[in-house]
DRENPAKE-507117 format. One record per residue (C-alpha): x, y, z. Coordinates in steps of 0.2 Angstrom, whole numbers, plus 5000, padded with zeros to 4 digits. Each point is the difference from the previous one (the first is absolute). Layout:
BEGIN
XYZ...
//
This chain:
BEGIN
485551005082501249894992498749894995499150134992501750064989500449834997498349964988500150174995501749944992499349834996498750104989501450134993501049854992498749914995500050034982500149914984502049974997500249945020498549884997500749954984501849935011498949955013499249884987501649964991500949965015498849895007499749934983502049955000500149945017498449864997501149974986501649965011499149905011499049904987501849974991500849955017498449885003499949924983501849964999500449834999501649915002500749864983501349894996500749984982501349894998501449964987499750164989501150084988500350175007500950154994500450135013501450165004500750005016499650175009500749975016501149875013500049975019500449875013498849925012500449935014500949824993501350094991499049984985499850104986498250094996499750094983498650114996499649974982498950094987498949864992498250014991500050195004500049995018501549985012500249805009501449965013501249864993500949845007501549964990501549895004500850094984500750185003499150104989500750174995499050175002499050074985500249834988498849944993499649805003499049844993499849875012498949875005499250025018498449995011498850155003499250035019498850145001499650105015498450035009499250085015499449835009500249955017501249884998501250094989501450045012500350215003501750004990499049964983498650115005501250165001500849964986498550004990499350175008501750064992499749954984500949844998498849844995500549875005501749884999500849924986501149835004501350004983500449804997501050034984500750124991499950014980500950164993500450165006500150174990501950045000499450174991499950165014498650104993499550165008499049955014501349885005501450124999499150125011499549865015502049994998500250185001498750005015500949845009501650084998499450175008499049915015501849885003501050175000498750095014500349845011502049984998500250205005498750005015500849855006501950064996499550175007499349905019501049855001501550064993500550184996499250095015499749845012501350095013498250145003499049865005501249965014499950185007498150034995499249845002501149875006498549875005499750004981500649914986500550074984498749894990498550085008500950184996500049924982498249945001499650175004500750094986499349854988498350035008499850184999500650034981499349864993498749915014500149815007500349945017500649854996501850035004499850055018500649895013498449925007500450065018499950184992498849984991498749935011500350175012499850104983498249904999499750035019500150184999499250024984501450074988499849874988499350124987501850095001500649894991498749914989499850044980498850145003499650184989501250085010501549924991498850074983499750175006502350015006500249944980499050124996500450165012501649984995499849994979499050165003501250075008501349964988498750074983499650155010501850035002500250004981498450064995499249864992498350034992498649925011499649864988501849935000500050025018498549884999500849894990501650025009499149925017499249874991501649934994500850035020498549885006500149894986501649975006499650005019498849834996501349904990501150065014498749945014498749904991498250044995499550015019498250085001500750135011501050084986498849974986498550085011501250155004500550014982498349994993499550155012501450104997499949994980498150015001500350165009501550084990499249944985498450115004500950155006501250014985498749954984498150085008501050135012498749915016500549955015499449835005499549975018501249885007498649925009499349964981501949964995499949865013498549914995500350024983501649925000499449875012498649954987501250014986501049865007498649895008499350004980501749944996500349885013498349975011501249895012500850155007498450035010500749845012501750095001500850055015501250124991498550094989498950015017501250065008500750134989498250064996499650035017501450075004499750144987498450005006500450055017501250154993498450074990499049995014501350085013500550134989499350195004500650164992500150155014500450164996500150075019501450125003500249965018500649834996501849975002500949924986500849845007498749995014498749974984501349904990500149875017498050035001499649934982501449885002498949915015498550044991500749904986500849855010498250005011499049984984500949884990500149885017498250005002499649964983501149884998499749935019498749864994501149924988501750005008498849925014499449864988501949964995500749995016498749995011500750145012500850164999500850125012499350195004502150045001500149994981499150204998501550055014501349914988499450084984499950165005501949985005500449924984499250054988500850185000501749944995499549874987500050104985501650075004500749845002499149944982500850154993501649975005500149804996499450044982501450114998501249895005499749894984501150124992501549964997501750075012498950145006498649895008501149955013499750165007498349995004500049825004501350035015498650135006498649894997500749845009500250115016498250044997499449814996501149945017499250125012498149964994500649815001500650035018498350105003498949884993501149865009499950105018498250034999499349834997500949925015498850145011498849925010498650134997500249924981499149845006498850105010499350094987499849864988498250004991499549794997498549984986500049854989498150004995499350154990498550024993499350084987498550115011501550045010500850084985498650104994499550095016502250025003500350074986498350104998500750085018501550064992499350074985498850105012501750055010500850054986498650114993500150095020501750014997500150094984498550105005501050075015501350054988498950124990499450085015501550045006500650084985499750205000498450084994500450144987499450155003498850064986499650165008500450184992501350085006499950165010
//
């Protein structure tokens, strides 16, 4: 029977405009892959180059790493000279482009699938713009913002409200409370102590904390609820949450997360507010998904974009609307919640596999506990960026952010953690056909179920 309703779907959506993306997306993932095949690794050396520095970081010598617009693409730079952010420079260096090939290592590889091209090793510097034009005062206005998000997290943890953690979570220190806050407004994990963050890994929480569309759709949520309040006109409401995300990537970086999430937002609003139509989300996905691949066909070899995708992709297809009276209201609410935890574990099961090699069956137990409380706690680090007043809900958020450290803490020294670890390193591609083929066909059951359980109308005439 559920053969039978399955090709009688098959042959309902069958139609021109689904074989039309069908196509298109096919079409744009051979051109990913030719793209990833075909690219080839060069050297140029002692070139005149002029660049903008976008970005700094330091690796793991102490050094400093800048990431510099050059040639209308975005290189990572080696400079013994401090450069300033947003300055334009002219300097002679030598240019080291990427590729996919086996014996580029797999730092250069990620940073490729995230957009940057390759390395640029400045030997002399020539001149420097001294003038600040717009786009350089507003990577100041932006580096500014990001230094004043991390001086009032880490105030708040380490200093301000430290004597919590001593009451709350006393086997915690207050730079992991930090990290937290720094992860969930803005994503990274790279402040996390290492032991903390390897049981973060372990229990799959990682996505907590990384740049993801969730940061996009808080921005977001919370401008409309600020226009609503003062009833803006849709179109300046639009306009409004494209500036707030805008913002959001300078803030985080152009992570493929928040631009994929972006994309299928605007796409959406932008539908609904100018052609009055609602776009499917299913379609907002893969169109935002293609848009990005044309852009950039390395982000087909990103973890992030993989991940993010199927993620989505596992909320759309664990998502059913019931209309049954007899359903409780938070006995629905915990139901869809490990619907939704279920579904974007299983999609994202062979990749998180492929990365780490193993991964334990605990993590749906974890997020289910978690994930309840995590856009409270976004909520309440957001507003503590405002000044005086914010120390408010920091206070309450730090309380929160030390009990799911001491949770997450407790429950990856269990043994039954280690028991219930899944070990795969080899994948292949047969394997993900006929996987994710079951889940489509189990997601088609499941939403099936939900329309036969909704209540029949009665058509009859009344006596």
């Amino acid at each position: 029977m559920v053969w039978k309703n399955l090709l009688k779907e098959l042959k309902k959506r069958l139609h021109g405009a689904n074989i039309l993306l069908c196509l298109l997306a096919s079409l744009t993932i051979l051109y990913s892959l030719w793209q990833i095949q075909s690219s080839t690794a060069s050297t140029t050396q002692n070139i005149e180059i002029e660049f903008r520095v976008l970005d700094r970081k330091t690796d793991l010598f102490n050094r400093f790493v800048y990431y510099v617009f050059f040639e209308k693409t975005i290189w990572e730079l080696e400079s013994s000279t401090l450069l300033n952010f947003g300055y334009k420079y002219i300097g002679l260096g030598s240019l080291s482009k990427f590729d996919f090939s086996v014996n580029t290592n797999i730092f250069n590889k990620t940073a490729l699938s995230l957009g940057v091209v390759g390395k640029i090793k400045l030997h002399k510097l020539i001149a420097q713009n001294t003038a600040c034009d717009l786009v350089c005062q507003t990577l100041k206005i932006t580096q500014e913002a990001r230094k004043y998000t991390v001086q009032t997290y880490l105030s708040a943890s380490c200093k301000n409200f430290v004597f919590l953690l001593k009451v709350f979570a006393p086997q915690s220190n207050c730079e992991d409370v930090f990290a937290l806050s720094f992860g969930l407004v803005l994503g990274g994990t790279d402040k996390f102590s290492r032991e903390l963050y390897e049981q973060i890994r372990q229990l799959g929480l990682t996505h907590l904390v990384a740049v993801s569309g969730f940061q996009v759709i808080l921005v977001i949520s919370f401008l409309e609820f600020l226009a609503l309040k003062v009833r803006l006109p849709r179109r300046i409401r639009l306009i409004l949450a494209i500036l707030g995300v805008i913002l959001l990537i300078m803030l985080a970086g152009p992570q493929p997360p928040i631009l994929r999430s972006f994309l299928s937002v605007f796409l959406s609003l932008s539908i609904l507010i100018f052609l009055g139509r609602k776009l499917d989300s299913l379609r907002a996905l893969i169109y935002s998904g293609l848009i990005l691949l044309w852009v950039n066909p390395f982000y087909l070899a990103s973890v992030s974009f993989q991940l993010s995708f199927l993620a989505s992709f596992g909320l759309i297809l664990g998502s059913r609307q019931t209309n049954t009276e007899t359903s409780v209201g938070w006995i629905k609410n915990f139901r869809e919640l490990v619907v939704s935890c279920l579904a974007t574990f299983l999609t994202t099961l062979p990749v998180v596999l492929l990365i780490s090699g193993k991964v334990t069956m605990l993590a749906l137990v974890t997020n289910i506990l978690i994930l309840p409380f995590i856009p409270v706690i976004s909520l309440l680090n957001v507003a503590g960026l405002v000044p005086v007043l914010g120390q408010i809900p920091l206070a309450i958020a730090i309380i929160m952010q030390s009990m799911v450290i001491t949770l997450v803490q407790e429950l990856s020294n269990l043994p039954l953690t280690n028991w219930l670890t899944i070990e795969q390193n080899q994948i292949t591609w047969q394997f993900l056909v006929l996987y994710y083929s079951f889940l489509l066909i189990l997601a088609f059951w499941w939403k099936k179920q939900a329309i036969n359980q909704q209540p029949q109308k009665d058509d009859s005439i009344p006596k």
